[in-house]
C-alpha positions in Angstrom: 0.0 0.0 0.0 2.6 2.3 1.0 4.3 2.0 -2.4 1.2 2.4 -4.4 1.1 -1.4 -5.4 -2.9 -1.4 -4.5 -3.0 -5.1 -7.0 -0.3 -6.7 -5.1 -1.8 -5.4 -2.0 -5.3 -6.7 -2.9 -3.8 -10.5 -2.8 -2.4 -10.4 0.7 -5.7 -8.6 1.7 -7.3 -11.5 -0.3 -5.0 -14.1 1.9 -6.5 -12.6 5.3 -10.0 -12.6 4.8 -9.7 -16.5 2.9 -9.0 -17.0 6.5 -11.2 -14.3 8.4 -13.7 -12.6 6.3 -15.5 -10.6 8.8 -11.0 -9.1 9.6 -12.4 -5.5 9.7 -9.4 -4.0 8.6 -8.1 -5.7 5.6 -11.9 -5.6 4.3 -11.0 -1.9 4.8 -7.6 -1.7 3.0 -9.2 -4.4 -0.1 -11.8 -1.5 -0.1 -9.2 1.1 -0.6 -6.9 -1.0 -3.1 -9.8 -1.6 -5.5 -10.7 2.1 -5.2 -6.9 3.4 -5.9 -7.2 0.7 -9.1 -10.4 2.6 -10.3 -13.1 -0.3 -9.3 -14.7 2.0 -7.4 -18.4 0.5 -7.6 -16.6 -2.8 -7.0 -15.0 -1.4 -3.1 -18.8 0.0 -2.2 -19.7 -3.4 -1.1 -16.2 -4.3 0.6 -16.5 -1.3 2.8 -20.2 -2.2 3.5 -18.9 -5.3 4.8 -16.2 -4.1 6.9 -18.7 -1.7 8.2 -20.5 -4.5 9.0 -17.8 -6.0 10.9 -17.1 -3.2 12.6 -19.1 0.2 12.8 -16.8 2.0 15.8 -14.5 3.0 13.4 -14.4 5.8 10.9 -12.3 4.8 8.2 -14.9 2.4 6.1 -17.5 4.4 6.6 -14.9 7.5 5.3 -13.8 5.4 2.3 -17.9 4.7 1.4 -18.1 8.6 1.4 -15.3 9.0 -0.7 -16.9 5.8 -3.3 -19.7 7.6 -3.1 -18.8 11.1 -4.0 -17.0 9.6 -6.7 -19.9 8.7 -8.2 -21.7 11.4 -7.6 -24.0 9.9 -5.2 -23.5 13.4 -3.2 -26.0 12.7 -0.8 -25.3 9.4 0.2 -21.4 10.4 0.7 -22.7 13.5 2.9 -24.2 10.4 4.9 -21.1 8.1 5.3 -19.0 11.2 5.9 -21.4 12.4 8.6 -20.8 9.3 10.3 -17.2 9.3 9.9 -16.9 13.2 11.9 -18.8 11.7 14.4 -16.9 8.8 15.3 -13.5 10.4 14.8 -13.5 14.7 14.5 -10.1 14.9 14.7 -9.5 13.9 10.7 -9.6 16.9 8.4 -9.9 15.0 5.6 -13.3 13.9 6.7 -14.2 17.8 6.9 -12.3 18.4 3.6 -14.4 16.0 1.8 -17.4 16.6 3.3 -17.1 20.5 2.8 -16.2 19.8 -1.0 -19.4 17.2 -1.3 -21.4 20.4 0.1 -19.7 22.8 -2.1 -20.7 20.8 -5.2 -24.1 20.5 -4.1 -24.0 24.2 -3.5 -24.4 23.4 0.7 -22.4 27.0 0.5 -23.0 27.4 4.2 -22.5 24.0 5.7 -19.3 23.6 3.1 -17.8 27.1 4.6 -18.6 25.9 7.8 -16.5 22.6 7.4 -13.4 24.2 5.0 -13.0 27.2 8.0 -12.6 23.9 10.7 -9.8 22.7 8.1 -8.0 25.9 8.0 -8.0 26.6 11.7 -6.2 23.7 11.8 -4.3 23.5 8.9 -3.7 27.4 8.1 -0.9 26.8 5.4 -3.5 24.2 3.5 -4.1 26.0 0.1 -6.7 23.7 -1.1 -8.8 24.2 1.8 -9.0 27.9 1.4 -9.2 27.6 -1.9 -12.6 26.3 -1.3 -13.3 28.4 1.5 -13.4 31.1 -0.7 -15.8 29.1 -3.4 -18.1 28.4 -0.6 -18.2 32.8 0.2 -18.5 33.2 -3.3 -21.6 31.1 -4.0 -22.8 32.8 -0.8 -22.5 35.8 -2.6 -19.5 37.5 0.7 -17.5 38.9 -1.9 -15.5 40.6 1.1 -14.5 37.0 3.0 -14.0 35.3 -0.7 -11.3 37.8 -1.5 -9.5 36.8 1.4 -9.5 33.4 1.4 -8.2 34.1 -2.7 -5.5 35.7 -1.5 -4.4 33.6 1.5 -4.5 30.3 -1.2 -2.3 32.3 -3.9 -0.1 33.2 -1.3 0.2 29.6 -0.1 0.1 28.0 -4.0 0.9 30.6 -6.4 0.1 28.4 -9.7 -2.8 27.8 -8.6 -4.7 30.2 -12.3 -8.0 30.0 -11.1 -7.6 31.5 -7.9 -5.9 34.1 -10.5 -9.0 34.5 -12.2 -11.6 34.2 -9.5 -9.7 37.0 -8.0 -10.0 39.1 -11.1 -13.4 39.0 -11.9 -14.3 39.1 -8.2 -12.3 42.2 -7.6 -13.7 44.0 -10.9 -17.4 42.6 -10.5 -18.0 43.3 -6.6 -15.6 46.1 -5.8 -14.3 47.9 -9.3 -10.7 47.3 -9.0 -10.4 47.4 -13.0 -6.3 47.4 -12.9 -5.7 44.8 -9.9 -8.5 42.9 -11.0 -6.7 42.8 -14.7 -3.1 42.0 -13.1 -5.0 39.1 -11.5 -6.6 37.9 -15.1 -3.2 38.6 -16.4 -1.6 36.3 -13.4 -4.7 33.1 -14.7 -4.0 33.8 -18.0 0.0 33.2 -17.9 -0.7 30.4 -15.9 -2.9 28.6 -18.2 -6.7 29.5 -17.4 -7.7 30.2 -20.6 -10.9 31.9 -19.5 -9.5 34.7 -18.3 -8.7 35.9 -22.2 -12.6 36.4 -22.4 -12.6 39.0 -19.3 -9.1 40.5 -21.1 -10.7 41.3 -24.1 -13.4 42.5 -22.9 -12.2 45.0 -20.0 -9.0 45.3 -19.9 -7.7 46.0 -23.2 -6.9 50.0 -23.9 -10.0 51.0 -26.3 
């Protein structure tokens, strides 16, 4: 597992539960192999058993969530991961996950709430902030959203469309023409393509 060898890993896993088939863990890590391998419908039922053989823990019922978001059965990973935070809150990657779920179901308030636990924590996590500031967006707080743009390009400055999410933010919801047309600028170079549209149309000398 540790070397990324998830079909080599699914034999000794395989060995295990010849032996025990209710071994909680290795129905677990089998769960996890097949998912890292792309059979991702195939681990839904591994985890279900390992759930089954043991409930107290968070990580099969994390692994579901993650399955589940996968393939975009949102609401049912919002479930699993609900259960994971409760049985273990310390893992920000349940909160990372979950916030993200909520984000793409446009949750914008329950995924901010989640995404400012992981940067409390984790203050030099770009990602997280990254999608803090998706999750103010979509609330349309144009004011917080700024700030959580510029904390994740100070933290990850390739990130292009935090570039461009800056630019059109600061030129739609407070005016800044010329820093909001550096920021374009900034996405453009990067790769964002998108931001040529918002070039040409406001920031080009008429």
């Amino acid at each position: 597992m540790d070397t990324q060898d998830w079909k080599e890993a699914e034999t000794y896993f395989d060995q295990v539960l010849a032996k025990n088939p209710t071994q909680a863990e290795a129905l677990n890590a089998k769960g996890v192999a097949l998912f890292q391998q792309g059979s991702v419908q195939e681990a839904i039922p591994i985890f279900d058993a390992a759930i089954q053989a043991d409930s107290t823990v968070y990580k099969p019922w994390f692994n579901r969530g993650n399955a589940k978001m996968k393939l975009e059965r949102y609401k049912e990973a919002l479930a699993d991961f609900n259960l994971a935070a409760a049985l273990d809150p310390s893992q920000l990657d349940i909160f990372f996950n979950r916030g993200t779920t909520l984000l793409t179901m446009e949750a914008y308030e329950d995924a901010m709430l989640d995404f400012q636990t992981v940067v409390k924590a984790d203050p030099e996590n770009a990602e997280a902030h990254f999608r803090l500031a998706k999750a103010n967006l979509g609330m349309d707080d144009p004011i917080h959203g700024l700030e959580s743009l510029a904390q994740t390009v100070n933290l990850d400055p390739k990130n292009a469309e935090a570039y461009y999410l800056l630019g059109v933010t600061r030129m739609s919801a407070l005016g800044q023409k010329n820093e909001g047309c550096a920021d374009l600028q900034m996405a453009l170079s990067l790769g964002y393509t998108q931001a040529a549209t918002w070039i040409n149309d406001f920031c080009q000398s008429k």
